[in-house]
C-alpha positions in Angstrom: 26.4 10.1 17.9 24.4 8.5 15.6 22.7 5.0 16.1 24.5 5.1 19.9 22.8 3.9 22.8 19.1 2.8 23.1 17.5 5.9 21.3 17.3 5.8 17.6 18.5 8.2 15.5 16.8 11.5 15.0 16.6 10.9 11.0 15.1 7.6 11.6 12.6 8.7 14.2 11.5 11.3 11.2 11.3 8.2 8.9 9.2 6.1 11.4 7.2 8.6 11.6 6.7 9.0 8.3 6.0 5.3 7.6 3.4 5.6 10.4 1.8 9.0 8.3 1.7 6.8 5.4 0.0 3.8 6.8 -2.4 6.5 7.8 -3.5 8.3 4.6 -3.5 4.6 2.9 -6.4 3.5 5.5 -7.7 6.8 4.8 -8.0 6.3 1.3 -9.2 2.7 1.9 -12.4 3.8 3.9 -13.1 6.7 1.3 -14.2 4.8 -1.0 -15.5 1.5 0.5 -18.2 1.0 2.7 -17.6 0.9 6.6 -14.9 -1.9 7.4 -13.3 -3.1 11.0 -9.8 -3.5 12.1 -9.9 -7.2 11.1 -10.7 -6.2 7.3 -8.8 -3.6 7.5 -5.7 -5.5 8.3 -6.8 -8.2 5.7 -6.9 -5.9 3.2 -4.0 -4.2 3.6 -1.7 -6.9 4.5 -1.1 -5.0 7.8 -1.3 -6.5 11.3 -4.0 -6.1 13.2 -2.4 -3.3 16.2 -1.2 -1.4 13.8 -4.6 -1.0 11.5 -5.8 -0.4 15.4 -3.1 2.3 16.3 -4.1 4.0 12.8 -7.8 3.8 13.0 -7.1 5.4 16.7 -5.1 8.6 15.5 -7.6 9.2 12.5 -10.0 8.9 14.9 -8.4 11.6 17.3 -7.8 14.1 13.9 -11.7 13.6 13.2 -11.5 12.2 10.3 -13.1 8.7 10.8 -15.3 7.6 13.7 -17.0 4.4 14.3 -19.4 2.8 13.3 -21.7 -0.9 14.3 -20.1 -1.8 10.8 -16.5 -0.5 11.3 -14.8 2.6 10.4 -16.4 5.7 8.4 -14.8 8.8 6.8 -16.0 12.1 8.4 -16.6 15.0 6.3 -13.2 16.3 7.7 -11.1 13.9 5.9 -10.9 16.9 2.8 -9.5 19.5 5.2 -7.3 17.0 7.1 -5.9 16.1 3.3 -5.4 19.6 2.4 -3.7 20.8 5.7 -1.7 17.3 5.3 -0.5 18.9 1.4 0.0 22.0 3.0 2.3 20.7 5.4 4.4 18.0 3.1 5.2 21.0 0.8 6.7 22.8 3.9 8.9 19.5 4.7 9.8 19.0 1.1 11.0 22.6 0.8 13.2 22.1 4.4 14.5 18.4 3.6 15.5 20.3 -0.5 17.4 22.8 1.9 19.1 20.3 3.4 20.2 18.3 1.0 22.0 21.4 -0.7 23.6 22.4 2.9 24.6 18.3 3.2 26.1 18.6 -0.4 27.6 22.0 0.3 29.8 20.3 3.4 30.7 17.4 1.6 31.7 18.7 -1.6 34.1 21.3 0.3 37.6 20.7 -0.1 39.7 19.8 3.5 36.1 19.5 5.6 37.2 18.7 8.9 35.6 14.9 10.1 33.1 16.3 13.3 32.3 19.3 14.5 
């Protein structure tokens, strides 16, 4: 059931995890085109707190497309292909979440749908 128990919902895991992809691609962006900056600017500047600049910084860092520096955070040269496999992928969700829509419209605009399953 939706919302039920301790677990959240499967469509708002997908959201939080989107949320968390966008955070990602923003700090991204931010260290493209700036010189080297730490968690603590980071979070400054984005109006983020600070363990969740951290948690960020840590899974670019893991993809390979920043790595540290004595001054803070630095793009790697991998940031391009992590971009274009990231559009690559977004088109593929786009086109399933499209699909779904028209399947969740499908079921709701039938006449006498049963409530359930």
């Amino acid at each position: 059931m939706p919302g039920s128990g301790d677990q959240p919902h499967l469509v708002d895991r997908i959201a939080g995890e989107l949320d968390l992809l966008a955070r990602n691609v923003d700090i991204l962006e931010r260290l493209g085109g700036n010189p080297p900056m730490g968690i603590i600017r980071l979070s400054e500047a984005m109006h983020l707190p600070i363990h969740k600049v951290r948690y960020s910084l840590h899974l670019l860092e893991r993809e390979g497309v920043i790595q540290p520096s004595a001054d803070g955070a630095v793009v790697t040269d991998r940031a391009k292909e992590y971009l274009a496999s990231l559009d690559a992928s977004l088109t593929r969700m786009t086109a399933v979440i499209r699909h779904l829509q028209e399947r969740a419209a499908e079921y709701k605009g039938r006449s006498g749908a049963r409530k359930g399953y």
